[in-house]
mmCIF file as Biopython writes it, N, C-alpha, C and O atoms, coordinates in Angstrom:
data_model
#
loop_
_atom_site.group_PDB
_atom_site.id
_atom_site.type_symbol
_atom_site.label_atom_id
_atom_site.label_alt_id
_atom_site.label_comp_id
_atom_site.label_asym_id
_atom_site.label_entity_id
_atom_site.label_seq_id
_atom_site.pdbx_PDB_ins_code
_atom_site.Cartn_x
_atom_site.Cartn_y
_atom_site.Cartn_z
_atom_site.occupancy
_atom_site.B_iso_or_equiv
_atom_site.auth_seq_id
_atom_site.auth_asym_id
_atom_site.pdbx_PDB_model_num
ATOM 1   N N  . UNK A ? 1  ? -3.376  214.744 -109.859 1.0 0.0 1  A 1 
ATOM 2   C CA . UNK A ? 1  ? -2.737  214.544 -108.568 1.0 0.0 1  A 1 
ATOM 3   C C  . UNK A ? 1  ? -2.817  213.058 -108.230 1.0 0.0 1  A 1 
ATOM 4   O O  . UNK A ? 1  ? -3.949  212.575 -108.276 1.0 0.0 1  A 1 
ATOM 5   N N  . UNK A ? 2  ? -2.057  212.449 -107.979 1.0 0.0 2  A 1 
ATOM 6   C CA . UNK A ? 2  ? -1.854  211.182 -107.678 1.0 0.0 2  A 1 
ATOM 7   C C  . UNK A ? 2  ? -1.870  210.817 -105.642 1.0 0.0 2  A 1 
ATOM 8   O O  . UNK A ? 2  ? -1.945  211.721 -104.811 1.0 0.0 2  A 1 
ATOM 9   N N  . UNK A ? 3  ? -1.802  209.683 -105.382 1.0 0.0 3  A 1 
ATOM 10  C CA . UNK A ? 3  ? -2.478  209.341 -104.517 1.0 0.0 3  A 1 
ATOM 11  C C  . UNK A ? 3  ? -0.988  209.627 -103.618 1.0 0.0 3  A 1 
ATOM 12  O O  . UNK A ? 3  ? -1.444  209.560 -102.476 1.0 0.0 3  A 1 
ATOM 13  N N  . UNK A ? 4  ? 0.054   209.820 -103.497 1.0 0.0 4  A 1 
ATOM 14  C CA . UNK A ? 4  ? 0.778   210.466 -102.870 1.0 0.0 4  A 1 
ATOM 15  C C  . UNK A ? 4  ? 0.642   211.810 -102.281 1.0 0.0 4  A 1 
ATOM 16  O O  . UNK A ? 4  ? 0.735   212.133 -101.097 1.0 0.0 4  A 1 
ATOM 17  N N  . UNK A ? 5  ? 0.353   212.690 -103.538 1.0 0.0 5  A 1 
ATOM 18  C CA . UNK A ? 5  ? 0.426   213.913 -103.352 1.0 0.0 5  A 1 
ATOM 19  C C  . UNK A ? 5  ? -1.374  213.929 -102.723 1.0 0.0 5  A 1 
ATOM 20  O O  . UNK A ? 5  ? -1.700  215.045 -102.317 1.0 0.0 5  A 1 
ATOM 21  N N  . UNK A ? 6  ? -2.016  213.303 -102.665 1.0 0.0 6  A 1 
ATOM 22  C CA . UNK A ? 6  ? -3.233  213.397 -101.727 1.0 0.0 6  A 1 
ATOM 23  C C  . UNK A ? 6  ? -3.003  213.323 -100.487 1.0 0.0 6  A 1 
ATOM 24  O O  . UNK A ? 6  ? -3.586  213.880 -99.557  1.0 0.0 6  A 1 
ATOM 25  N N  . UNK A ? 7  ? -1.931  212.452 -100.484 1.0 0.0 7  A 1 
ATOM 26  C CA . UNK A ? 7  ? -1.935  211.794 -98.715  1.0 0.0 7  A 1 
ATOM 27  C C  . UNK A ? 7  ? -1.097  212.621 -98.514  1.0 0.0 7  A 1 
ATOM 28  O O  . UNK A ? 7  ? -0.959  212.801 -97.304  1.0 0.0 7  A 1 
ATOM 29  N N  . UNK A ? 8  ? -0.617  213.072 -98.963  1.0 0.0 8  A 1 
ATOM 30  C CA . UNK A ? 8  ? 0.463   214.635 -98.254  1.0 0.0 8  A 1 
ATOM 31  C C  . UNK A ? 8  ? -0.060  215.984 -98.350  1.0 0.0 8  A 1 
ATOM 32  O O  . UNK A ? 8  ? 0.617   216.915 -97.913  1.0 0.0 8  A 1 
ATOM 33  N N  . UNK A ? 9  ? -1.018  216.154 -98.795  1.0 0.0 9  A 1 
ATOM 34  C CA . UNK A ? 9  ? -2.313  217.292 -98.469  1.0 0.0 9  A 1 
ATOM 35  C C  . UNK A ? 9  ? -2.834  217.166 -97.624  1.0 0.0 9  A 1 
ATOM 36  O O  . UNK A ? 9  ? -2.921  218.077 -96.800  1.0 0.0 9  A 1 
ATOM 37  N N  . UNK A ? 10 ? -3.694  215.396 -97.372  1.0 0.0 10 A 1 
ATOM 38  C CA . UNK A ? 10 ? -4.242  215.111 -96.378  1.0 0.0 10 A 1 
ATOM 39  C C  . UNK A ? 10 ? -3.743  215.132 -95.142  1.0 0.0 10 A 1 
ATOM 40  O O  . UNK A ? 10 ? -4.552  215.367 -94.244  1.0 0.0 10 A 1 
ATOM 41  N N  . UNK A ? 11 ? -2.415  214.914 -94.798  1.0 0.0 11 A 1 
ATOM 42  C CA . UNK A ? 11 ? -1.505  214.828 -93.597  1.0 0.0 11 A 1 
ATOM 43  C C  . UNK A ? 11 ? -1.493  216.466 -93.414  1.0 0.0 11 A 1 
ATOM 44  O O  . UNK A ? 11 ? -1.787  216.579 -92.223  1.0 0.0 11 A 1 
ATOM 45  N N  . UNK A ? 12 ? -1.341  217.615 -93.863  1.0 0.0 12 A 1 
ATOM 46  C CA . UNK A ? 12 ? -1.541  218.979 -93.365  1.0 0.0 12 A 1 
ATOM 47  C C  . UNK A ? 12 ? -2.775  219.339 -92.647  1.0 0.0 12 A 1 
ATOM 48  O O  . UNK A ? 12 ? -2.839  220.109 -91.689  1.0 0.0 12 A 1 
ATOM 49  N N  . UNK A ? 13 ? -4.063  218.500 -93.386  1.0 0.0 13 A 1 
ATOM 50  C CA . UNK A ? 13 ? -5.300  218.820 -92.591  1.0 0.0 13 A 1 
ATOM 51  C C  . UNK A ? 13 ? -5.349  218.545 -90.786  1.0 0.0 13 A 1 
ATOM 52  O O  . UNK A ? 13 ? -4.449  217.926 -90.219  1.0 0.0 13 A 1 
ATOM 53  N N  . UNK A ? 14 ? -6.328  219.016 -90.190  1.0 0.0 14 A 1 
ATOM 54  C CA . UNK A ? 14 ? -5.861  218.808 -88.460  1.0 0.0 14 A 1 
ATOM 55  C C  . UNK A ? 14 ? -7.259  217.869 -88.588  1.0 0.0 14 A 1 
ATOM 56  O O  . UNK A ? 14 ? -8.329  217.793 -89.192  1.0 0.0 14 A 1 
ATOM 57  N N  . UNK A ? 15 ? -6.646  217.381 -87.823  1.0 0.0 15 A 1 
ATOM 58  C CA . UNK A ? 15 ? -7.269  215.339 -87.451  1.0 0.0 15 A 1 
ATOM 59  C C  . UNK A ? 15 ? -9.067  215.934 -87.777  1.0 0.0 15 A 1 
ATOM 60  O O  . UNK A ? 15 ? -9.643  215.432 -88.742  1.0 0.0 15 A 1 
ATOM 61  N N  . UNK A ? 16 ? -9.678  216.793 -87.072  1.0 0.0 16 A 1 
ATOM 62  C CA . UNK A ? 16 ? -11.515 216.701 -87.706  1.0 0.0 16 A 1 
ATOM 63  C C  . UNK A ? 16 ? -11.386 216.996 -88.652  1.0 0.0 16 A 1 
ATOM 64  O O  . UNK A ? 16 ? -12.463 216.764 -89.201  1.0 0.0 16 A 1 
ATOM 65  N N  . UNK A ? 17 ? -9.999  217.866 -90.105  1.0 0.0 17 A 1 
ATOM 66  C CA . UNK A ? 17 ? -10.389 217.086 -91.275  1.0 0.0 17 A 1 
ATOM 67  C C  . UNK A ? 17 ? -10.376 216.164 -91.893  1.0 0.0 17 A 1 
ATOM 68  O O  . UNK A ? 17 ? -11.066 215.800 -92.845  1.0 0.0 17 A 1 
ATOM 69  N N  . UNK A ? 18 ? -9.571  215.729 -91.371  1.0 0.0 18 A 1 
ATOM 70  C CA . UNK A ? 18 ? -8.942  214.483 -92.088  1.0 0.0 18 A 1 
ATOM 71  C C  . UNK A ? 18 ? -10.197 213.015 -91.791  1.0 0.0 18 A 1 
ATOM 72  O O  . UNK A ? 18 ? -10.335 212.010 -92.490  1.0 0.0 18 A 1 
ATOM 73  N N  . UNK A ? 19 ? -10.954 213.403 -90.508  1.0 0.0 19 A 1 
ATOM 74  C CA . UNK A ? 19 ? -11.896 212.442 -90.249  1.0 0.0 19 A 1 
ATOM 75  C C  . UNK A ? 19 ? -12.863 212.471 -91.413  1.0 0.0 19 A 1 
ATOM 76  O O  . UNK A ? 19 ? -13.339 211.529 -92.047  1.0 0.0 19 A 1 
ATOM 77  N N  . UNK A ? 20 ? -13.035 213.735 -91.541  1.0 0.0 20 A 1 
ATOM 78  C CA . UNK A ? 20 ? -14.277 214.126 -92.344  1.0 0.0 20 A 1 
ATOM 79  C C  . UNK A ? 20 ? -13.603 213.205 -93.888  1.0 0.0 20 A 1 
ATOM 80  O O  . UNK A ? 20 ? -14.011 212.111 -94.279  1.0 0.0 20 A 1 
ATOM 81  N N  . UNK A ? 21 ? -12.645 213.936 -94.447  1.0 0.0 21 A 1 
ATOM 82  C CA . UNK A ? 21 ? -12.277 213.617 -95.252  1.0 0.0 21 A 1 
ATOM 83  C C  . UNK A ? 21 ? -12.487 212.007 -95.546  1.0 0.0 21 A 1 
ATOM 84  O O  . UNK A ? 21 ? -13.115 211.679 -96.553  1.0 0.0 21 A 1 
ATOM 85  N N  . UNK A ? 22 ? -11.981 211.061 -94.702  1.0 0.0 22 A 1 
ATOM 86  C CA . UNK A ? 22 ? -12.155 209.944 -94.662  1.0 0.0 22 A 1 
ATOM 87  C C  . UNK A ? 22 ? -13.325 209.368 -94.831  1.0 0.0 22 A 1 
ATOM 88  O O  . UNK A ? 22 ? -13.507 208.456 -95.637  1.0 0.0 22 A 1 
ATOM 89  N N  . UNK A ? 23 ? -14.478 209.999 -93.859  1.0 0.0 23 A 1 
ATOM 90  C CA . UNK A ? 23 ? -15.689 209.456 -93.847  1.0 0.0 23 A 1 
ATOM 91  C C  . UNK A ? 23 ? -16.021 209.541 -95.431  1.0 0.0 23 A 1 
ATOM 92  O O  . UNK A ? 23 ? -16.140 208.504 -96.083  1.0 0.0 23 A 1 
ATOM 93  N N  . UNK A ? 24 ? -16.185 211.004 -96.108  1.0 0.0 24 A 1 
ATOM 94  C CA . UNK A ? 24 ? -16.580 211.228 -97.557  1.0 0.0 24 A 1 
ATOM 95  C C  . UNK A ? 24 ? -16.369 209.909 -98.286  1.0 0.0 24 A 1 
ATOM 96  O O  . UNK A ? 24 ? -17.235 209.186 -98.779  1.0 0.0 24 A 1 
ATOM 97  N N  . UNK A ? 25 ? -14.801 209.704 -98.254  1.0 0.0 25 A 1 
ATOM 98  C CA . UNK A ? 25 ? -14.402 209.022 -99.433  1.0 0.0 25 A 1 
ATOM 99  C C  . UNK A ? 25 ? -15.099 207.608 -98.980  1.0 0.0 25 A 1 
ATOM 100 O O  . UNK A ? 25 ? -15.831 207.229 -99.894  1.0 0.0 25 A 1 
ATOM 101 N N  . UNK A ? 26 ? -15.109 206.849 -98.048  1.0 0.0 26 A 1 
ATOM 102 C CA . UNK A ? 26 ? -15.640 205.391 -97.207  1.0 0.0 26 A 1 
ATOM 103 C C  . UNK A ? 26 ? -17.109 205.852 -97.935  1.0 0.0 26 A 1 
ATOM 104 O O  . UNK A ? 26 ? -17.502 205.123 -98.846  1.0 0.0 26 A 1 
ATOM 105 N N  . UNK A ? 27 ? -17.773 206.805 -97.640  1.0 0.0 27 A 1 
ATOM 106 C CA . UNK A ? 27 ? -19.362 206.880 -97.967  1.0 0.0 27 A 1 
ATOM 107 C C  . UNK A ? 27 ? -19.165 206.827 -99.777  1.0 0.0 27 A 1 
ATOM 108 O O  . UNK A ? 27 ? -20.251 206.627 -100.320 1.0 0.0 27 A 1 
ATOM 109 N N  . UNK A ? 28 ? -18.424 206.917 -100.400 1.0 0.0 28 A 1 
ATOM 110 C CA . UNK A ? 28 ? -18.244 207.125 -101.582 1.0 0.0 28 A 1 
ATOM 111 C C  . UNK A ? 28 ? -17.903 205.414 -102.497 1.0 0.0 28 A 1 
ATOM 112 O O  . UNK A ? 28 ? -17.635 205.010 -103.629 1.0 0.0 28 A 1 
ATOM 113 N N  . UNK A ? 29 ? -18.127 204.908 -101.187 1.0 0.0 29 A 1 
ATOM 114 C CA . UNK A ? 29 ? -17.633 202.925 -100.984 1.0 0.0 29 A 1 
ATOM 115 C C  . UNK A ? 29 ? -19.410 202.505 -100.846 1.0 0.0 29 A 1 
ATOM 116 O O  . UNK A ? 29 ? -20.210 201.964 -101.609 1.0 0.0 29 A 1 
ATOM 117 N N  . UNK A ? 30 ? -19.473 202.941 -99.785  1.0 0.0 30 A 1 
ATOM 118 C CA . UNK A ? 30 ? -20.494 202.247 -99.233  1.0 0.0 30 A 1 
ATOM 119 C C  . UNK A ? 30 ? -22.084 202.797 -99.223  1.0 0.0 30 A 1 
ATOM 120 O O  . UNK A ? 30 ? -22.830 203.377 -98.434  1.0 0.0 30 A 1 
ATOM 121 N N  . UNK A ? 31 ? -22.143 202.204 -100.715 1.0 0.0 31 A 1 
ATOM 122 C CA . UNK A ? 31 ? -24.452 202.957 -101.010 1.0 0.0 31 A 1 
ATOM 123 C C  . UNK A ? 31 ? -24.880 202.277 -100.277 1.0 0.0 31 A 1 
ATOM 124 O O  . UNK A ? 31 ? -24.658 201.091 -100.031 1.0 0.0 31 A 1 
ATOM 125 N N  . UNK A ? 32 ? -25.718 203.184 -99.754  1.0 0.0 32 A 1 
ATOM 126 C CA . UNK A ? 32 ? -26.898 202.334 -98.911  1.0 0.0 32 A 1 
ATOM 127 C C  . UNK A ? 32 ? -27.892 201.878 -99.636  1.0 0.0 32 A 1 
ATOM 128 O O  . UNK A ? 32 ? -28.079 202.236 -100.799 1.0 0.0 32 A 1 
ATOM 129 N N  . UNK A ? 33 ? -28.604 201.062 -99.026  1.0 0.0 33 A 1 
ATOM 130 C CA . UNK A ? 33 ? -29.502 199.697 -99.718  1.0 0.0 33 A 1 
ATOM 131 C C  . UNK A ? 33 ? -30.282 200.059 -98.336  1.0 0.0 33 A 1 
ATOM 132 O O  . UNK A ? 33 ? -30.149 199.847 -97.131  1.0 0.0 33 A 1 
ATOM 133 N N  . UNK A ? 34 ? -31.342 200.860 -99.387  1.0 0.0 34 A 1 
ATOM 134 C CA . UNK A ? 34 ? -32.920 200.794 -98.748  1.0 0.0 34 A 1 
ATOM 135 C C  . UNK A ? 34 ? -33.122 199.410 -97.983  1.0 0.0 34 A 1 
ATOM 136 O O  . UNK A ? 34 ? -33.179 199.426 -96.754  1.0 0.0 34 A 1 
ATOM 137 N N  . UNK A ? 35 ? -33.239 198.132 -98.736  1.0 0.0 35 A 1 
ATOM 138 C CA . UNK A ? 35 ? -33.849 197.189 -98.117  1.0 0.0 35 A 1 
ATOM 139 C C  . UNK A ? 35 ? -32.995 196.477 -97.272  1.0 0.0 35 A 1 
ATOM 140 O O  . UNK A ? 35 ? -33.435 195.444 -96.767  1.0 0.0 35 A 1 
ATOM 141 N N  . UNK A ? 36 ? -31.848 196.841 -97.023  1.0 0.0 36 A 1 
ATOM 142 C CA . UNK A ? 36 ? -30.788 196.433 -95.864  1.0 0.0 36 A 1 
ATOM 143 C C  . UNK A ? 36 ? -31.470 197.353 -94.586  1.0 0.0 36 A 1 
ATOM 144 O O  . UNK A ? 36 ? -31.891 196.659 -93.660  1.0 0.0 36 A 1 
ATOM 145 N N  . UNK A ? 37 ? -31.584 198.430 -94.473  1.0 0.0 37 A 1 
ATOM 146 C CA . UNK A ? 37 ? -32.083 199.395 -93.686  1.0 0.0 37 A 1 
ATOM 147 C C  . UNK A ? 37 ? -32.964 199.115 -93.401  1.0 0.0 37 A 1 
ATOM 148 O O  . UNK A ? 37 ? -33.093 198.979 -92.184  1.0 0.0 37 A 1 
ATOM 149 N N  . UNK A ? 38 ? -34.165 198.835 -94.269  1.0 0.0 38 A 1 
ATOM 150 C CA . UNK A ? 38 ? -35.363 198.361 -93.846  1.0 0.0 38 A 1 
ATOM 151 C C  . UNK A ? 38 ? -35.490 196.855 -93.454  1.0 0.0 38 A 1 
ATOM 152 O O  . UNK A ? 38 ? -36.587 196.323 -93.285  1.0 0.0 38 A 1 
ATOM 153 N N  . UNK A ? 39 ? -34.440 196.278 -93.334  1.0 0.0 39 A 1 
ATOM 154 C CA . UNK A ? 39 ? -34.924 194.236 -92.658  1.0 0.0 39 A 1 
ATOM 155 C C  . UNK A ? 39 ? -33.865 195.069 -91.130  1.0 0.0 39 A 1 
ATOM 156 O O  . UNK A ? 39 ? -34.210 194.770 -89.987  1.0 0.0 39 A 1 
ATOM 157 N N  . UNK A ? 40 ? -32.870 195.879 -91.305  1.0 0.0 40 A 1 
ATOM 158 C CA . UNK A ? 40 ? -31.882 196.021 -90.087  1.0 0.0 40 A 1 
ATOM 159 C C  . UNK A ? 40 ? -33.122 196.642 -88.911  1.0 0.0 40 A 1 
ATOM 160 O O  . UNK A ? 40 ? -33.247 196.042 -87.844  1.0 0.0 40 A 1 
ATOM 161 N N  . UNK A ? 41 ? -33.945 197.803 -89.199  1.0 0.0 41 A 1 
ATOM 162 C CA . UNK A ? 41 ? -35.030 198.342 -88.692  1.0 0.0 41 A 1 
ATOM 163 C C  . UNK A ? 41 ? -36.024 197.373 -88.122  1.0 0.0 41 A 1 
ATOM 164 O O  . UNK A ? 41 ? -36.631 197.676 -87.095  1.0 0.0 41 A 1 
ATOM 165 N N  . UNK A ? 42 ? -36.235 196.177 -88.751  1.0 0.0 42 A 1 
ATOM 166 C CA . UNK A ? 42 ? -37.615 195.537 -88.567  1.0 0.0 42 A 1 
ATOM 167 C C  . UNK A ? 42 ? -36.478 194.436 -87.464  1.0 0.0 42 A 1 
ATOM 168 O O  . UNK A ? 42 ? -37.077 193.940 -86.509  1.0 0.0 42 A 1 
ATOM 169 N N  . UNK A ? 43 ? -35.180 194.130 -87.562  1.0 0.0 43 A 1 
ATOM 170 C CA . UNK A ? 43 ? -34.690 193.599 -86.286  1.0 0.0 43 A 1 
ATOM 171 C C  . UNK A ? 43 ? -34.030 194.202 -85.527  1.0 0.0 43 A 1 
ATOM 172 O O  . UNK A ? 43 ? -33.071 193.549 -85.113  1.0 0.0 43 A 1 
ATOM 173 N N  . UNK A ? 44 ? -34.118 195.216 -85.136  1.0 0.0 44 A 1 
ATOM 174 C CA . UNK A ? 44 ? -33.992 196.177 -83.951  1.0 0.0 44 A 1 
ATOM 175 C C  . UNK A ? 44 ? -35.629 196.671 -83.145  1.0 0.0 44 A 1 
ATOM 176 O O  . UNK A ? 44 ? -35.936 196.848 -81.967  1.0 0.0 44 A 1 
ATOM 177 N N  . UNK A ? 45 ? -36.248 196.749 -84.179  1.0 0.0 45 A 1 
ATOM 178 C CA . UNK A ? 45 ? -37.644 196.558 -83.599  1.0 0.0 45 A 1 
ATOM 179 C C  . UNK A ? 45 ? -37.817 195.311 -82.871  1.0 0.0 45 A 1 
ATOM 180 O O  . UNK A ? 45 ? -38.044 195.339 -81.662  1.0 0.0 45 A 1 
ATOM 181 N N  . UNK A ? 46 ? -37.714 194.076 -83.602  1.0 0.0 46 A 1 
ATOM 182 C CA . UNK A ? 46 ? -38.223 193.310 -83.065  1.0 0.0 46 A 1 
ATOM 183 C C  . UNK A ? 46 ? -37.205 192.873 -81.601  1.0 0.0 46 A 1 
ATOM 184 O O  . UNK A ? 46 ? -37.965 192.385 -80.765  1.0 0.0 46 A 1 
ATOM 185 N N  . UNK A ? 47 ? -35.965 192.907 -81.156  1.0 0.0 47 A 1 
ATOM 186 C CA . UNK A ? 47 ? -35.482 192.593 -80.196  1.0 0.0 47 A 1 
ATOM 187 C C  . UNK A ? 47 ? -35.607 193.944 -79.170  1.0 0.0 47 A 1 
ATOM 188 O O  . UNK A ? 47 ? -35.247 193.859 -77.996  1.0 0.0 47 A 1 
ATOM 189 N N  . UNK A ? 48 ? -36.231 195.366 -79.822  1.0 0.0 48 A 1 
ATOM 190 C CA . UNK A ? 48 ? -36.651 196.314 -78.845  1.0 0.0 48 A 1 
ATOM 191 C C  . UNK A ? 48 ? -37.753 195.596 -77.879  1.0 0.0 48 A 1 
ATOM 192 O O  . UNK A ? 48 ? -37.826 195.405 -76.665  1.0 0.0 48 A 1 
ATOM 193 N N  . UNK A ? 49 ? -38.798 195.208 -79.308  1.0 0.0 49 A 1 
ATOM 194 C CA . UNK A ? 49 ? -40.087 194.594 -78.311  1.0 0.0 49 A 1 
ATOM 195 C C  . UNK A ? 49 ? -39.675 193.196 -77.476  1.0 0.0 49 A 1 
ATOM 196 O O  . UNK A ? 49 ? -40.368 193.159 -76.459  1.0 0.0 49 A 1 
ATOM 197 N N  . UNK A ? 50 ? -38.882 192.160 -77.550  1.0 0.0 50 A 1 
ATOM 198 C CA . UNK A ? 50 ? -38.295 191.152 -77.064  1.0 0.0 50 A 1 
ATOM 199 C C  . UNK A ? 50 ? -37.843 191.352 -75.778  1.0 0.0 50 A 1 
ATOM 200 O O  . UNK A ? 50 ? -38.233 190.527 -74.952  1.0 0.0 50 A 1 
ATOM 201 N N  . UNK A ? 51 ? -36.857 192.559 -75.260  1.0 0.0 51 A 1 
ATOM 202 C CA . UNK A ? 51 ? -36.662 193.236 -74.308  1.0 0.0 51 A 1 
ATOM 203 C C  . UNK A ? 51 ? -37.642 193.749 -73.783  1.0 0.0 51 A 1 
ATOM 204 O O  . UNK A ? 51 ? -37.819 193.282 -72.657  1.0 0.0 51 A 1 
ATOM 205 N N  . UNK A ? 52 ? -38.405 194.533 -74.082  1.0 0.0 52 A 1 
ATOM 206 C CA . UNK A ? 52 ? -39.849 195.166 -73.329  1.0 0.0 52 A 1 
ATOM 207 C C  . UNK A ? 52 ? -40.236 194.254 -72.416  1.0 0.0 52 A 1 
ATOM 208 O O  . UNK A ? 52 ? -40.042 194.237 -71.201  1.0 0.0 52 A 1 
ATOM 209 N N  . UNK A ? 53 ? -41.020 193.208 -73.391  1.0 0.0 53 A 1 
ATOM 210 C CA . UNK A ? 53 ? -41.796 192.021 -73.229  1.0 0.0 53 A 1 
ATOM 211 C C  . UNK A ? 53 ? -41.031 191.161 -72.032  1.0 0.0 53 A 1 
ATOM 212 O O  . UNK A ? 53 ? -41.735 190.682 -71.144  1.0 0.0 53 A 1 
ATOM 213 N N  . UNK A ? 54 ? -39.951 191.014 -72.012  1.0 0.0 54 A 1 
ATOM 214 C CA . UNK A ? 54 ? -39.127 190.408 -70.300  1.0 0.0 54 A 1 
ATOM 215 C C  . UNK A ? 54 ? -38.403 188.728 -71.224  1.0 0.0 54 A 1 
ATOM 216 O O  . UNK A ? 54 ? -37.985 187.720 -70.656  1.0 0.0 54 A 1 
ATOM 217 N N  . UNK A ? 55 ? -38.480 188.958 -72.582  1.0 0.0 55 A 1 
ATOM 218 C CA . UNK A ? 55 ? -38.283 187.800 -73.596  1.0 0.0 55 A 1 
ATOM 219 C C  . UNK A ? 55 ? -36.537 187.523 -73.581  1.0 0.0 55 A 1 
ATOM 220 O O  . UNK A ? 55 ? -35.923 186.457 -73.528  1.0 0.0 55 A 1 
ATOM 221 N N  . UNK A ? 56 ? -36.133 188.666 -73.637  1.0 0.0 56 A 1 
ATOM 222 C CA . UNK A ? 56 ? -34.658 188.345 -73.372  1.0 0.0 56 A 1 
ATOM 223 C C  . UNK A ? 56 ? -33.900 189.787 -72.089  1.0 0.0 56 A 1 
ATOM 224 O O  . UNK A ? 56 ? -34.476 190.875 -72.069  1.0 0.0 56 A 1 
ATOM 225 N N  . UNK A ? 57 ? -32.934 189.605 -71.374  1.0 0.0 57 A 1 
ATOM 226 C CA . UNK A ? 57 ? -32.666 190.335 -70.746  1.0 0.0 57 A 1 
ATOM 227 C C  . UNK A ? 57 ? -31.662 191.405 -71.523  1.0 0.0 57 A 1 
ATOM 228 O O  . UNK A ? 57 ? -31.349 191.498 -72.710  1.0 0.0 57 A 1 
ATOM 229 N N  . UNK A ? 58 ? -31.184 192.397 -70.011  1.0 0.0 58 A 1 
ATOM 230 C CA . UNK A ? 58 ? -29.916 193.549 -71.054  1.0 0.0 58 A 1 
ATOM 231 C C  . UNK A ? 58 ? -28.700 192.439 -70.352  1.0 0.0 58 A 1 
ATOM 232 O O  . UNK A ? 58 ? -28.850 191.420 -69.677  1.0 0.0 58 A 1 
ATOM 233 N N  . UNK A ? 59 ? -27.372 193.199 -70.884  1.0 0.0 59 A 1 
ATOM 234 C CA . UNK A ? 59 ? -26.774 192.948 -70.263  1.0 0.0 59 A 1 
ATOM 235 C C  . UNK A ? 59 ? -25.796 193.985 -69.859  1.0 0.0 59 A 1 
ATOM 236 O O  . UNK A ? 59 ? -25.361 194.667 -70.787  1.0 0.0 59 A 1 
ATOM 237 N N  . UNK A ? 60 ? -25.349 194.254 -68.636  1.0 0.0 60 A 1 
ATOM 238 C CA . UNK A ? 60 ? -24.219 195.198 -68.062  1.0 0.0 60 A 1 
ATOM 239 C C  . UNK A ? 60 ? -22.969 195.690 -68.897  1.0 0.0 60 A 1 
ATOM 240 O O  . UNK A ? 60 ? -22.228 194.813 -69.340  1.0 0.0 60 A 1 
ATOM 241 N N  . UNK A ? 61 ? -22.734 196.727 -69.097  1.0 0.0 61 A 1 
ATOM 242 C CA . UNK A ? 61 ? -21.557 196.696 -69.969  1.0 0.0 61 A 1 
ATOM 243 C C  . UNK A ? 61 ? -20.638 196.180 -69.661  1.0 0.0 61 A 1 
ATOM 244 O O  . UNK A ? 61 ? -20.109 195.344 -70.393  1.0 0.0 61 A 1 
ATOM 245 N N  . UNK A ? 62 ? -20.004 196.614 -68.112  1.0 0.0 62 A 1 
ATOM 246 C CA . UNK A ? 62 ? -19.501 195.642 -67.371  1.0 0.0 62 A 1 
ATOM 247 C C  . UNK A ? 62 ? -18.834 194.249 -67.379  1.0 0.0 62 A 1 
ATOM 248 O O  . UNK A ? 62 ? -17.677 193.880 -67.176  1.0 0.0 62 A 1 
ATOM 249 N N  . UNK A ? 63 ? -20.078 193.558 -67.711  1.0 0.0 63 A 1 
ATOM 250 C CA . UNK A ? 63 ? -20.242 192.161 -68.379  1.0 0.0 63 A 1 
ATOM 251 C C  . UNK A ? 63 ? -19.189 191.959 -69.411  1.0 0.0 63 A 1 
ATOM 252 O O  . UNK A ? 63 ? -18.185 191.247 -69.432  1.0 0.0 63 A 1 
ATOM 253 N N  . UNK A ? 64 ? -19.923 193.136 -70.610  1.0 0.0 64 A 1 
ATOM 254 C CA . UNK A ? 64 ? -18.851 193.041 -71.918  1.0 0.0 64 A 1 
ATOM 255 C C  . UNK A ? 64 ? -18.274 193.364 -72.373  1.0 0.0 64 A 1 
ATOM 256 O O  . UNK A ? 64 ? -18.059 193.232 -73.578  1.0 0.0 64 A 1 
ATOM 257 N N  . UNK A ? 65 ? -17.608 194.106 -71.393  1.0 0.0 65 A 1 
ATOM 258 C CA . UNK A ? 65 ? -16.127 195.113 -71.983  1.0 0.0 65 A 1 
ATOM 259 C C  . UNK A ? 65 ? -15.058 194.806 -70.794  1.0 0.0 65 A 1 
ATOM 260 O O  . UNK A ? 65 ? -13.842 194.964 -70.909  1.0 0.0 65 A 1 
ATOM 261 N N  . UNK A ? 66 ? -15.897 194.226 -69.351  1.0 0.0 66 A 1 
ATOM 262 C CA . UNK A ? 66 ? -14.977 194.449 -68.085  1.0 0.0 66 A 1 
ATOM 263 C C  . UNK A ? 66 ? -14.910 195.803 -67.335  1.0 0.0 66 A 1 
ATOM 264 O O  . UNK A ? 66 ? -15.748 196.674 -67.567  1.0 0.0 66 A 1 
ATOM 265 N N  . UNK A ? 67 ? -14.349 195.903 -66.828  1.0 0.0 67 A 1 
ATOM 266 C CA . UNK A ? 67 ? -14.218 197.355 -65.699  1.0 0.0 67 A 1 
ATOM 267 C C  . UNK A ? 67 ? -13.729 198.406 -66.846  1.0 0.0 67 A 1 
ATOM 268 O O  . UNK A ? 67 ? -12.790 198.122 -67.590  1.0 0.0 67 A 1 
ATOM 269 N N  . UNK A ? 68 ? -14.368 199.526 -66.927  1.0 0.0 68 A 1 
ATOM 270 C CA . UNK A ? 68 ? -14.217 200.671 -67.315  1.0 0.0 68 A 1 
ATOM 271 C C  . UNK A ? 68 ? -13.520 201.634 -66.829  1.0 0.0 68 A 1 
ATOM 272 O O  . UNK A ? 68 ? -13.507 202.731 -67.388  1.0 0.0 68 A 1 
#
């Protein structure tokens, strides 16, 4: 089956398959790397505790998207 006749299978599916579908094949792109996960973890930690601590502030969504 060629990549036509995929995308015209895929176009019958109703949109939460086709999400799914999508996600599969993208995850089928993208291995995860333990040690990406583990430095991404150790800086989300560290700007969790940064925030705690009064080191940096939040900011309003408000702020960064505008009126909702």
């Amino acid at each position: 089956m060629g990549k036509r006749e995929l995308l015209e299978e895929a176009r019958k599916l109703d949109p939460a398959e086709r999400f799914e579908l999508v996600d599969a094949v993208l995850q089928t792109l993208d291995r995860p790397d333990p040690e990406v996960d583990r430095v991404w973890l150790e800086e989300a930690e560290r700007r969790l505790a940064a925030y705690r601590a009064g080191r940096v502030r939040g900011v309003p969504v408000e702020e960064i998207f505008g009126t909702l």
